[in-house]
SEFIZA-3560 file (N, C-alpha, C; in Angstrom, 3 decimals):
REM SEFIZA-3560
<numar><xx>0.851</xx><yy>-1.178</yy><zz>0.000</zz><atom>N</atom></numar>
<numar><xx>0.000</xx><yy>0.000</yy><zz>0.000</zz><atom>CA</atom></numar>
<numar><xx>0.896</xx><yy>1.241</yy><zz>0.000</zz><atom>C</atom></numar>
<numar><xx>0.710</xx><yy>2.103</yy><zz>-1.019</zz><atom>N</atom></numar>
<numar><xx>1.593</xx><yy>3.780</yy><zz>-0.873</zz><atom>CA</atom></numar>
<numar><xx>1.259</xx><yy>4.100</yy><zz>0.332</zz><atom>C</atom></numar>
<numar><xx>1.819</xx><yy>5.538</yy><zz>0.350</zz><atom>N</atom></numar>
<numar><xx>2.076</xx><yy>6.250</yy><zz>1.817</zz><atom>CA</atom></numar>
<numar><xx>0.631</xx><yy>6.976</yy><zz>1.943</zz><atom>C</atom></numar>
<numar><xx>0.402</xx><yy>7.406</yy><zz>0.747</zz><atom>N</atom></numar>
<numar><xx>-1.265</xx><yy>8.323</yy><zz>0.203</zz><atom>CA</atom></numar>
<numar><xx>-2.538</xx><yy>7.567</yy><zz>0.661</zz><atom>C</atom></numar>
<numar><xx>-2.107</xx><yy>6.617</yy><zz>0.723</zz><atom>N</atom></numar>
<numar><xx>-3.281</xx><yy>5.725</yy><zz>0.746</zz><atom>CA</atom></numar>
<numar><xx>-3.536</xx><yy>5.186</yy><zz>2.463</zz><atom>C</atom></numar>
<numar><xx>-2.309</xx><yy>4.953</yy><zz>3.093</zz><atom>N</atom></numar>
<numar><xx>-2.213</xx><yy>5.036</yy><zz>4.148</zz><atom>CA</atom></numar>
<numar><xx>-2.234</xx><yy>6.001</yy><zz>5.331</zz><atom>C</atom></numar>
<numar><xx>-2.139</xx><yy>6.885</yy><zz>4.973</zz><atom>N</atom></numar>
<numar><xx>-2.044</xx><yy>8.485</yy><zz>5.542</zz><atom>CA</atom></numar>
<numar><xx>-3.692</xx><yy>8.651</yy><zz>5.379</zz><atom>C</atom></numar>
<numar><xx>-4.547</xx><yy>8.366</yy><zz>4.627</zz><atom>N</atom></numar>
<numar><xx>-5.622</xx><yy>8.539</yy><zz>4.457</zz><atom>CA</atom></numar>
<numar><xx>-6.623</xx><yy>6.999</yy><zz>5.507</zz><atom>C</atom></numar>
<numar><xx>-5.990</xx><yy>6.275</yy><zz>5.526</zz><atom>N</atom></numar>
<numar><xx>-6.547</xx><yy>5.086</yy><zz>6.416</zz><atom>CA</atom></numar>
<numar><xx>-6.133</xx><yy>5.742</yy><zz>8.389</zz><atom>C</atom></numar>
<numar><xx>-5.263</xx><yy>6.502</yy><zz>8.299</zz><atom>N</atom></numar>
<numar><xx>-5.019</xx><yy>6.619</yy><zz>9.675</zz><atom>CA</atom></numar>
<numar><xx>-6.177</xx><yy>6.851</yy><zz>10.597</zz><atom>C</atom></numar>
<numar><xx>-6.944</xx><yy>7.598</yy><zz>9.577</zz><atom>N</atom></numar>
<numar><xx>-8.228</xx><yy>8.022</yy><zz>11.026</zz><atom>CA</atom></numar>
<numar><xx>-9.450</xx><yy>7.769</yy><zz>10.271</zz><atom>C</atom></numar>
<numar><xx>-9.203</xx><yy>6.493</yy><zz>9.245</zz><atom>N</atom></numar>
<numar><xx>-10.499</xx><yy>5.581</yy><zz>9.593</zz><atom>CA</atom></numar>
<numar><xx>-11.506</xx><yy>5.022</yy><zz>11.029</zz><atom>C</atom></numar>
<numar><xx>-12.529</xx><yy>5.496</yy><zz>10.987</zz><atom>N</atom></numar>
<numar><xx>-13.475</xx><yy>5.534</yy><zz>12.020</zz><atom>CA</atom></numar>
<numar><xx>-13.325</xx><yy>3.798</yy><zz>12.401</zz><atom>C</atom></numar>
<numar><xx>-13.248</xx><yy>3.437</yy><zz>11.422</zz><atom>N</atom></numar>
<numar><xx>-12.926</xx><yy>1.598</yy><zz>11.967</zz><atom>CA</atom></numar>
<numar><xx>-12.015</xx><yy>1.035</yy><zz>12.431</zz><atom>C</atom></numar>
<numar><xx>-11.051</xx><yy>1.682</yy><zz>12.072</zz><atom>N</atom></numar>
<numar><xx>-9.495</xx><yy>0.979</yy><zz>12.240</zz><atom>CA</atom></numar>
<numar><xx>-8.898</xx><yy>1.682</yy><zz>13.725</zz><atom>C</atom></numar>
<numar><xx>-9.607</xx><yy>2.621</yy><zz>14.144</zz><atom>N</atom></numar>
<numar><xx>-8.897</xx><yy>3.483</yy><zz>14.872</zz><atom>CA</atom></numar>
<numar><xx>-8.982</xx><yy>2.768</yy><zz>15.892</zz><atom>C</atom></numar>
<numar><xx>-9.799</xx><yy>2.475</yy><zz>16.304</zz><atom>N</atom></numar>
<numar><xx>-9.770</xx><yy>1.524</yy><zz>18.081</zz><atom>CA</atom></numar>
<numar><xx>-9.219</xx><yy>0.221</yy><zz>18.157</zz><atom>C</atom></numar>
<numar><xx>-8.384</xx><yy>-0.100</yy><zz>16.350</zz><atom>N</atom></numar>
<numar><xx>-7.544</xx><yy>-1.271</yy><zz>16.754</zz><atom>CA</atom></numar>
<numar><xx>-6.242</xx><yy>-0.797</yy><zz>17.776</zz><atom>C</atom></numar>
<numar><xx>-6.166</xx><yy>-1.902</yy><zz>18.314</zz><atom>N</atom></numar>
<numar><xx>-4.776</xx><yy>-1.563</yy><zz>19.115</zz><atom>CA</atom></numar>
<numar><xx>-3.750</xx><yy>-1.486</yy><zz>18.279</zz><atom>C</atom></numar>
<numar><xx>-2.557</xx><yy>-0.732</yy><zz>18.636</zz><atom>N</atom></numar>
<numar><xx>-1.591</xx><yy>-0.773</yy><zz>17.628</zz><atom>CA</atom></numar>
<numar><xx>-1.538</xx><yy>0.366</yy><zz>16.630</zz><atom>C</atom></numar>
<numar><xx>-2.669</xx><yy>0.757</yy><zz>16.403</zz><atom>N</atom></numar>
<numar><xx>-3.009</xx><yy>1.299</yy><zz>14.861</zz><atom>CA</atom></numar>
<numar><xx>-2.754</xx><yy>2.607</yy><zz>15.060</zz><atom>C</atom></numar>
<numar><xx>-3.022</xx><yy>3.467</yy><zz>15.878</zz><atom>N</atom></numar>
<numar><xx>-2.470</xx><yy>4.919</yy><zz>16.120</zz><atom>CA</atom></numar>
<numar><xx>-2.337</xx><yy>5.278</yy><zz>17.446</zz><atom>C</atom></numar>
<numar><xx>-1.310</xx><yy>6.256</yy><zz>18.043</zz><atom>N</atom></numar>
<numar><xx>-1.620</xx><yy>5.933</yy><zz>19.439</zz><atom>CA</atom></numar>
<numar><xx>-2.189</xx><yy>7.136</yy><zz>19.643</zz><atom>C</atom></numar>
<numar><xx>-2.512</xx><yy>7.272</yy><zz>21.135</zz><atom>N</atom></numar>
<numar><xx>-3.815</xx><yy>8.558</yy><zz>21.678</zz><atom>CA</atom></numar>
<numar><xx>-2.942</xx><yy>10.027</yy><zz>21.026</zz><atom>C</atom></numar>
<numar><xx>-2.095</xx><yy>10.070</yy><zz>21.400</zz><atom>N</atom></numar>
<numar><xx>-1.213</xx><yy>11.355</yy><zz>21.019</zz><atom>CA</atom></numar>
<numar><xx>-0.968</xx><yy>12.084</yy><zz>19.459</zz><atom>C</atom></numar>
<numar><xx>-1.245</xx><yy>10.685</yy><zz>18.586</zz><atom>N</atom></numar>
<numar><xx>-0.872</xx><yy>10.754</yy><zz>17.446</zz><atom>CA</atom></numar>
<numar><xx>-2.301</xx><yy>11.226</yy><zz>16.644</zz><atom>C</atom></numar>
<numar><xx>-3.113</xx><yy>10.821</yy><zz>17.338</zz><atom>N</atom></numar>
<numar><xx>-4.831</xx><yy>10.466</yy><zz>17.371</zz><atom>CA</atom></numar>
<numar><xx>-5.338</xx><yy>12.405</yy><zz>17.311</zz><atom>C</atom></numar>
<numar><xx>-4.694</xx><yy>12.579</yy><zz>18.823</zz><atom>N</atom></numar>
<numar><xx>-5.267</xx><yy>13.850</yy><zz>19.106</zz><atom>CA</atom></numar>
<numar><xx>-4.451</xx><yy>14.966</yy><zz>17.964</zz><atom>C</atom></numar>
<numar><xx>-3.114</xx><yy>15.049</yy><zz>17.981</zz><atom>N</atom></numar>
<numar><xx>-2.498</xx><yy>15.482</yy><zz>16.710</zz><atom>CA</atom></numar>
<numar><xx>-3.059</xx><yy>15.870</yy><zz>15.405</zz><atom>C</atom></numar>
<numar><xx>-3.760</xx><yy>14.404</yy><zz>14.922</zz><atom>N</atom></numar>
<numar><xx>-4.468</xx><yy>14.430</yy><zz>13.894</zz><atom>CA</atom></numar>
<numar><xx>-5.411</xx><yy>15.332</yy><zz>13.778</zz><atom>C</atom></numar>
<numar><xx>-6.295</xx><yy>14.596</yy><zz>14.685</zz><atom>N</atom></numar>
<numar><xx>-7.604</xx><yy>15.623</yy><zz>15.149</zz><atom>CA</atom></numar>
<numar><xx>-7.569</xx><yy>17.255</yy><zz>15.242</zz><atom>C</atom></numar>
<numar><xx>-6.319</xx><yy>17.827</yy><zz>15.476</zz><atom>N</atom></numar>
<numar><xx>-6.310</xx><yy>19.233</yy><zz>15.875</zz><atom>CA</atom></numar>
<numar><xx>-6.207</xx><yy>19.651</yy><zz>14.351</zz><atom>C</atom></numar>
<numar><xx>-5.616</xx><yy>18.828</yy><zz>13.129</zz><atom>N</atom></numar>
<numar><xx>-5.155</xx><yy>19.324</yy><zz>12.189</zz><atom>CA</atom></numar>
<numar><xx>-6.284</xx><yy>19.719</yy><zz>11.331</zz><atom>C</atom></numar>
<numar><xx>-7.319</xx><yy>19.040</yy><zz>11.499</zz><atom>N</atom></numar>
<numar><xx>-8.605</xx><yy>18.649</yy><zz>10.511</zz><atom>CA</atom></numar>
<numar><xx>-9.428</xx><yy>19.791</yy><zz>10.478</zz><atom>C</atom></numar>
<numar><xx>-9.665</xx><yy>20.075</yy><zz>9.089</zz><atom>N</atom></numar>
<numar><xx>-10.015</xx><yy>21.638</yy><zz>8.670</zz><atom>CA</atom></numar>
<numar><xx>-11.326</xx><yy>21.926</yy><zz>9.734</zz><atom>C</atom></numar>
<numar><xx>-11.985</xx><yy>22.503</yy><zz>9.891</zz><atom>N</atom></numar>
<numar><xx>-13.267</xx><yy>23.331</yy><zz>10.410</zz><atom>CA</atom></numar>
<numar><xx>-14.308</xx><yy>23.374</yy><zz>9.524</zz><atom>C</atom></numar>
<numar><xx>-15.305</xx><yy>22.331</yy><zz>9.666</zz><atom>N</atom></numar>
<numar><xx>-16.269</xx><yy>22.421</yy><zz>8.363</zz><atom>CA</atom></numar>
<numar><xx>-17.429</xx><yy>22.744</yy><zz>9.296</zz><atom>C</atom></numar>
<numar><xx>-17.928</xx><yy>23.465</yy><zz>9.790</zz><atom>N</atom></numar>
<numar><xx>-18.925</xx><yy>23.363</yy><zz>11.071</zz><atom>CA</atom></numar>
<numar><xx>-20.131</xx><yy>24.185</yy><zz>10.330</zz><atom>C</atom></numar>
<numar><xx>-19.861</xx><yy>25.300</yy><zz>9.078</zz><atom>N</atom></numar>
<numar><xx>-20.384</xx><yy>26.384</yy><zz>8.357</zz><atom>CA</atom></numar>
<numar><xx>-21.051</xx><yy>25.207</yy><zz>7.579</zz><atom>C</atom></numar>
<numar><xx>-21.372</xx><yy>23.526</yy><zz>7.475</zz><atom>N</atom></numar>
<numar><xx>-21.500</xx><yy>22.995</yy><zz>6.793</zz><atom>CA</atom></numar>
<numar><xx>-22.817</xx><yy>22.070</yy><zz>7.308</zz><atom>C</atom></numar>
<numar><xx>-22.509</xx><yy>21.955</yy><zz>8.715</zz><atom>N</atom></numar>
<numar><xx>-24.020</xx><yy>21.380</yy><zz>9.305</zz><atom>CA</atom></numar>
<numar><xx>-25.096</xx><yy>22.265</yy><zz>8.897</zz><atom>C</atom></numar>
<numar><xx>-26.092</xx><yy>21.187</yy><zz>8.972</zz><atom>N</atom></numar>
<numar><xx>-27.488</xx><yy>21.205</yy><zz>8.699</zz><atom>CA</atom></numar>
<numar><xx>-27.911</xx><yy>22.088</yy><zz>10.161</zz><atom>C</atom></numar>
<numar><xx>-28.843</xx><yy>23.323</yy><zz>9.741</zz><atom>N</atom></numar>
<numar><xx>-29.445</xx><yy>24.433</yy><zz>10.606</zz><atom>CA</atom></numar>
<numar><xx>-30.402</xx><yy>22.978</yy><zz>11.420</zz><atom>C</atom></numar>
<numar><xx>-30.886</xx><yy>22.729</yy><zz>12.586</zz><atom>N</atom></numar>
<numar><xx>-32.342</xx><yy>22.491</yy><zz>13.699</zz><atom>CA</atom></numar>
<numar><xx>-33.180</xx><yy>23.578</yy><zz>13.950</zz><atom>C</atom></numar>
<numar><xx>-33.856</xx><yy>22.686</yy><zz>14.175</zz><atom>N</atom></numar>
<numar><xx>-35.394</xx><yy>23.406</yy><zz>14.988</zz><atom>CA</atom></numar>
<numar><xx>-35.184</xx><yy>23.390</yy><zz>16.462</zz><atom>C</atom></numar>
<numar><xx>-35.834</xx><yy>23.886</yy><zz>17.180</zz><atom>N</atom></numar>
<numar><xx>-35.934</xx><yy>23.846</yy><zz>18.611</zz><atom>CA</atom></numar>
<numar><xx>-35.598</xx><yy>22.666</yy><zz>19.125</zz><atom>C</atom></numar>
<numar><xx>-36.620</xx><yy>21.289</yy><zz>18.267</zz><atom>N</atom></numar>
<numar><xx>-36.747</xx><yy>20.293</yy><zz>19.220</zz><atom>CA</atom></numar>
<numar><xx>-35.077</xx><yy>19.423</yy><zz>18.868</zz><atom>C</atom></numar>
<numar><xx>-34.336</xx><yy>20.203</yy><zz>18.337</zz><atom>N</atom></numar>
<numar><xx>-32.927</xx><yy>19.226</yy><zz>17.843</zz><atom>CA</atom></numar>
<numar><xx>-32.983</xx><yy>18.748</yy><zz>16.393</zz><atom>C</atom></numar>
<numar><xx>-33.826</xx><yy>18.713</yy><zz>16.128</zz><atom>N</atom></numar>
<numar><xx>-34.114</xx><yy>17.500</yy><zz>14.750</zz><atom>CA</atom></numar>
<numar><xx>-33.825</xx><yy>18.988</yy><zz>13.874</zz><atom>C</atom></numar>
<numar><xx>-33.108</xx><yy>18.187</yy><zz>12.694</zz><atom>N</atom></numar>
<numar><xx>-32.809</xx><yy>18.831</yy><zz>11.572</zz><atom>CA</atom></numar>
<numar><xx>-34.066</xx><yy>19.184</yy><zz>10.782</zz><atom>C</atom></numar>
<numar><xx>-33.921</xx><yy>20.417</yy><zz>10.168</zz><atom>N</atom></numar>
<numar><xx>-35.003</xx><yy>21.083</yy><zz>9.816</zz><atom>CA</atom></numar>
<numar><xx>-34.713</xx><yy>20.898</yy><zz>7.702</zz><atom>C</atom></numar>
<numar><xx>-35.895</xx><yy>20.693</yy><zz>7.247</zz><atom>N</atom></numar>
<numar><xx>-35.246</xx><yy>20.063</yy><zz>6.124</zz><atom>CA</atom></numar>
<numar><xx>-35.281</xx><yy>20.879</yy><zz>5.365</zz><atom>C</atom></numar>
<numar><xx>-34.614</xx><yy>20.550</yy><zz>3.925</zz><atom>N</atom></numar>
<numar><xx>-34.010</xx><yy>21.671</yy><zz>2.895</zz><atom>CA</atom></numar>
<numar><xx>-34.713</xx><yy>22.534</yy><zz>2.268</zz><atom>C</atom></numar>
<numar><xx>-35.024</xx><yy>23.625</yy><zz>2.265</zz><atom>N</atom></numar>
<numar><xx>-35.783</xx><yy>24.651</yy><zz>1.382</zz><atom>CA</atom></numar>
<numar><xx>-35.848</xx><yy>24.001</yy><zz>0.202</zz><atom>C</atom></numar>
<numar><xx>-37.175</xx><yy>24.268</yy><zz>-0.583</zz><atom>N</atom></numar>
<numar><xx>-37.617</xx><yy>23.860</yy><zz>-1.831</zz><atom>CA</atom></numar>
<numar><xx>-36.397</xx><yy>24.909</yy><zz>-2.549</zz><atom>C</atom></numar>
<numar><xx>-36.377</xx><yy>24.752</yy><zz>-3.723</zz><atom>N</atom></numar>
<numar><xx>-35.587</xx><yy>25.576</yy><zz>-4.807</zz><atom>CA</atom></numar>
<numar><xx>-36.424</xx><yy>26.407</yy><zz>-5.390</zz><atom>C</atom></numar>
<numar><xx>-36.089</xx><yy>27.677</yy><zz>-5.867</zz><atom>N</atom></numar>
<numar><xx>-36.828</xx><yy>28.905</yy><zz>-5.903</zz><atom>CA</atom></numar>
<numar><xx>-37.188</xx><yy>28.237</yy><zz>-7.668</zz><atom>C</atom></numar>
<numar><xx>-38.019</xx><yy>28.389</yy><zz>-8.061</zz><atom>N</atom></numar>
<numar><xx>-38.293</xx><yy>27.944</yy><zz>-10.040</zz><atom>CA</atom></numar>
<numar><xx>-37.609</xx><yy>28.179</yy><zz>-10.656</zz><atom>C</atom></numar>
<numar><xx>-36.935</xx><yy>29.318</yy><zz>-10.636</zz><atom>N</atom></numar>
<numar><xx>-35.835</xx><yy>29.923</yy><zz>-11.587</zz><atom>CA</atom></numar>
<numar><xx>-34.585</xx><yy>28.656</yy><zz>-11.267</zz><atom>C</atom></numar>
<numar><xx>-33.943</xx><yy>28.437</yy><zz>-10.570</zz><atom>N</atom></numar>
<numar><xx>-33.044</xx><yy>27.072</yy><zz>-9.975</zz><atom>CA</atom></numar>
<numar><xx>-33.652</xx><yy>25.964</yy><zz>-10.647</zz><atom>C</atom></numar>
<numar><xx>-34.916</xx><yy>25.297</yy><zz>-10.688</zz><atom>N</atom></numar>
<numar><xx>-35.587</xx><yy>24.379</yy><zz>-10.824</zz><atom>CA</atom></numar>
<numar><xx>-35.609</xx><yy>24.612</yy><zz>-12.753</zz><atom>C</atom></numar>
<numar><xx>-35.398</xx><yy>25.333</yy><zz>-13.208</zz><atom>N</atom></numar>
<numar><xx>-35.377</xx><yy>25.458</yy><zz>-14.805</zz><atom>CA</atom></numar>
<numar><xx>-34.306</xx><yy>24.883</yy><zz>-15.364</zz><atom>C</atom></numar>
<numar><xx>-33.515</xx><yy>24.653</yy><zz>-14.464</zz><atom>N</atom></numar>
<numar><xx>-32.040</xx><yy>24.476</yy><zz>-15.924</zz><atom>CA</atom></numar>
<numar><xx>-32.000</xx><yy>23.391</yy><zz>-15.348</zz><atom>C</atom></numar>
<numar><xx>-32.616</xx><yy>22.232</yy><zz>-14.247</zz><atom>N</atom></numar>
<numar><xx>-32.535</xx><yy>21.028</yy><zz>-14.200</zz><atom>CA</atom></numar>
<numar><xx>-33.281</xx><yy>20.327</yy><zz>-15.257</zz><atom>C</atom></numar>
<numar><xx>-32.946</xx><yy>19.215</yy><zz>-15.371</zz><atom>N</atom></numar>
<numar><xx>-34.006</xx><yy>18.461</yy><zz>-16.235</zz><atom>CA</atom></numar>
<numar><xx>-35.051</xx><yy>16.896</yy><zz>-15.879</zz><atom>C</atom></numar>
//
């Protein structure tokens, strides 16, 4: 396996709680590096639950097919 490919397996959600596989330090490291996508969650309602996607205005809805 390349290095690309492995570097990308490091903080597989599956692999991570093998033993061996990364240690806590290396773990948290990672973690600090990982961009900020937070501008990317889905807005809630009061009760928690995700509030679902605005229809598309018609003009948007024209150049689909």
């Amino acid at each position: 396996m390349d290095r690309n490919a492995m570097a990308q397996l490091r903080l597989d959600r599956r692999l991570i709680k093998r033993r061996g596989w990364i240690s806590g330090e290396a773990l948290e490291r990672e973690l600090e590096q990982l961009p900020d996508v937070s501008h990317k969650a889905a807005p809630q309602d009061e009760s928690g639950a995700p509030r679902p996607a605005a229809e598309p205005e018609p003009s948007e809805r024209a150049g689909q097919g």
